[in-house]
N, C-alpha and C positions, 0 to 999 in steps of 0.2 A: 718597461712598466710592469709592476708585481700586478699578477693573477687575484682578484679576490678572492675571496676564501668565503665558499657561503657554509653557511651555520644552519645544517636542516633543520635541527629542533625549532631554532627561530622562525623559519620558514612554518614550519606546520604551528607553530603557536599564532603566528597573524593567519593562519586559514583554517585555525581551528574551531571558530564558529561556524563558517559555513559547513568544515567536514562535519561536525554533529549534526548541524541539520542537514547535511545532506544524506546522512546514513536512515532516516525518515523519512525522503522524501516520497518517494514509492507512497507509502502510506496516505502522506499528505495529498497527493495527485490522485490516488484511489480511493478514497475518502471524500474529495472534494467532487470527482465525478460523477458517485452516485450520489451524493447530499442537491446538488444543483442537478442533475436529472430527475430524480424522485419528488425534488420541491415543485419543479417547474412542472412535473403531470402532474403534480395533486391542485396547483393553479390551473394549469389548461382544463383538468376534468368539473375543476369548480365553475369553470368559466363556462365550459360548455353546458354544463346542466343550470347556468341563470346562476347562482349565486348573488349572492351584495360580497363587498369589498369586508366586510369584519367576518365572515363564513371562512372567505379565502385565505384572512389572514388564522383566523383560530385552526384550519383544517392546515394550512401550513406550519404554523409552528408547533403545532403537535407531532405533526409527520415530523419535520424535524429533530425538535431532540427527543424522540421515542425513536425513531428510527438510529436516528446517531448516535444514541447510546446502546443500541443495539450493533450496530454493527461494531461500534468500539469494542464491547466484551466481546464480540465474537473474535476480532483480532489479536485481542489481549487473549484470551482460552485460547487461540488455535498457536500461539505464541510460545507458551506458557507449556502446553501440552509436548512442543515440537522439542522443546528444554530436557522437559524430565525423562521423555520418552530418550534422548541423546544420554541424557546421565543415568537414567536405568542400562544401559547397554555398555555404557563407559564402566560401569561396577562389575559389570560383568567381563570384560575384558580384562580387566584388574582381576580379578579373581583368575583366570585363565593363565593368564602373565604368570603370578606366582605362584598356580597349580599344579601348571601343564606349561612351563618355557619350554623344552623342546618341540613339542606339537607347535607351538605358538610361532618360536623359531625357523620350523620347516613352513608355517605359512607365511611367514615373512619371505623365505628363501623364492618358493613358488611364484609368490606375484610378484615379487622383484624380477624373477627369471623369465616370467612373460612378458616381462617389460625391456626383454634383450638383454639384460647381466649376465655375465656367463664368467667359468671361474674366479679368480683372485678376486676381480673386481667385485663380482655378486657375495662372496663369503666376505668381502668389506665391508661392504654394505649392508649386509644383515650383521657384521660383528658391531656397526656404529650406533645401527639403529635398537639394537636389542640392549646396548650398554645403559641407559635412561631407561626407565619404566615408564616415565610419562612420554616421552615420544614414542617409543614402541607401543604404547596404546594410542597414542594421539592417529599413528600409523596404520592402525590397524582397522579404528575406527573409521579413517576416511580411505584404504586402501579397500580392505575387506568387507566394511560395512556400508559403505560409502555413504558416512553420514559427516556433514561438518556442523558445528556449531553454533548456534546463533546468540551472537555476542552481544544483540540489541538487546533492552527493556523491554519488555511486555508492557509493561505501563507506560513507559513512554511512545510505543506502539499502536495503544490502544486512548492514548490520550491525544495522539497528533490524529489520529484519523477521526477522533469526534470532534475535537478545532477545526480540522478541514472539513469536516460535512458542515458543519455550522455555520461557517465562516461563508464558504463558497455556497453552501444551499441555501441564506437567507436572500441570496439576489434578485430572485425572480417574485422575491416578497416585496422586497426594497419600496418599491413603487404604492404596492397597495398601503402599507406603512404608513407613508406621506401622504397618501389622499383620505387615507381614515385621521390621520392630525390633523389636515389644511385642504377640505375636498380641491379638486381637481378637476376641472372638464375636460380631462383626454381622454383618449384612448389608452386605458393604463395595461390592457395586454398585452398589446403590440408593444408600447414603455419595456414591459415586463422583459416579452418576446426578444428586443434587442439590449437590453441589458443582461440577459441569460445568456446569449448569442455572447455577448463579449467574455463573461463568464468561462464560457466553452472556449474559448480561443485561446483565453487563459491558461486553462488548465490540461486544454491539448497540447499547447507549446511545452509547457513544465511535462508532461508527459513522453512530447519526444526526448529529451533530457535524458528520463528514467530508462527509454527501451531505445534508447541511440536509435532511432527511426528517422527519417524526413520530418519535416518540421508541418511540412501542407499537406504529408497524407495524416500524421496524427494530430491535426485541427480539424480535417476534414470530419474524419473518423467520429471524433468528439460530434461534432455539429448535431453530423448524419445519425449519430446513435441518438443523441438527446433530442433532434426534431421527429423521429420516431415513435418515442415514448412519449410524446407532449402530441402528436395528431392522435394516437390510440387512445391517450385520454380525455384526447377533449371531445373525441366523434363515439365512447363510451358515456360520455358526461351527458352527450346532447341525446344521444337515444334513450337512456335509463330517466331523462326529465320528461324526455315525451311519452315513454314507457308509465311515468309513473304518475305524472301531473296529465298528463293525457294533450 
């Protein structure tokens, strides 16, 4: 029986939607952890200081996309900045390359040699590596400088982490939403409370993913961080109503 013959290209074009979103998802999982943490304290603190349900909802979805577009530029700037900072230093190498190749050369030679090359083989290996100018800078960059390049978007960097705050920090609104359309006689904290809970479960699972962790210590993780920040705001909430309403 003939051996198939697989075809990588074909292979990475059927998994090449999830590769792109998967070169995101970091962002997406970090994004959606403080969107859905920082939502749910600004409900818990609403709650604890007496709030009505339309308070909760206007103080959440401001927190919201103020906050989410806030963090978005910031991961887009700190993106954006990690770029040019890597291509100011690449010019600079480049210039060096064709200034000073032997200096450039003998640093080539050096860290190849700490690296255990030793004759023929290391005078190979710097003749290979020095024949390209873009790999002997590419080399140099990440040998010497130890910088590698970040091949992502910034804007798509900074656009997936404000979908993920948004996406994932409107859940713990969810609830009040629907009782401000079609009142409600529940208990729409607790509503709130365990639909945030699942939220978190969510996005601690997708997280063990991103940092190959156990799957129960980073849900735990999630839980324990975000019930944290929802008891601090709600027992901040209730003391500043009694503080202030007396």
């Amino acid at each position: 029986m003939a051996t198939p013959i697989h075809n990588e290209d074909q292979i990475h074009k059927k998994s090449g939607g999830f590769k792109r979103f998967e070169k995101y998802l970091g962002e997406f999982v970090y994004g959606g952890i403080d969107g859905c943490v920082t939502t749910f304290a600004v409900v818990a603190g609403s709650v604890g200081a007496g709030l009505d349900s339309a308070i909760i909802i206007i103080l959440g979805f401001a927190n919201l996309l103020a906050d989410g577009f806030a963090m978005s530029v910031g991961a887009y700037l700190s993106t954006k900045s990690e770029q040019d900072n890597y291509n100011k230093h690449k010019q600079v190498e480049y210039w060096e390359v064709e200034n000073l190749p032997e200096l450039e050369k003998e640093e080539i030679r050096e860290i190849y040699a700490a690296k255990g090359f030793k004759g023929a083989l290391l005078d190979q290996v710097v003749e290979v590596l020095t024949r390209d100018k873009e790999v002997w800078v590419n080399t140099m960059m990440k040998e010497e400088l130890e910088m590698i390049k970040e091949e992502r978007s910034p804007f798509w960097i900074g656009a997936t982490t404000y979908m993920s705050f948004i996406l994932i920090g409107v859940i713990p609104l969810f609830i009040y939403v629907v009782d401000y359309i079609s009142p409600l006689d529940k208990n729409l904290f607790l509503i709130s409370s365990i639909l945030t809970a699942i939220g978190f479960i969510l996005i601690g699972w997708l997280k063990t993913y991103v940092n190959q962790t156990p799957i129960l210590k980073g849900i735990l993780e999630t839980l324990v961080l975000g019930g944290i920040a929802a008891v601090v705001a709600y027992f901040v909430g209730d003391f500043l109503e009694q503080l202030i309403v007396g």
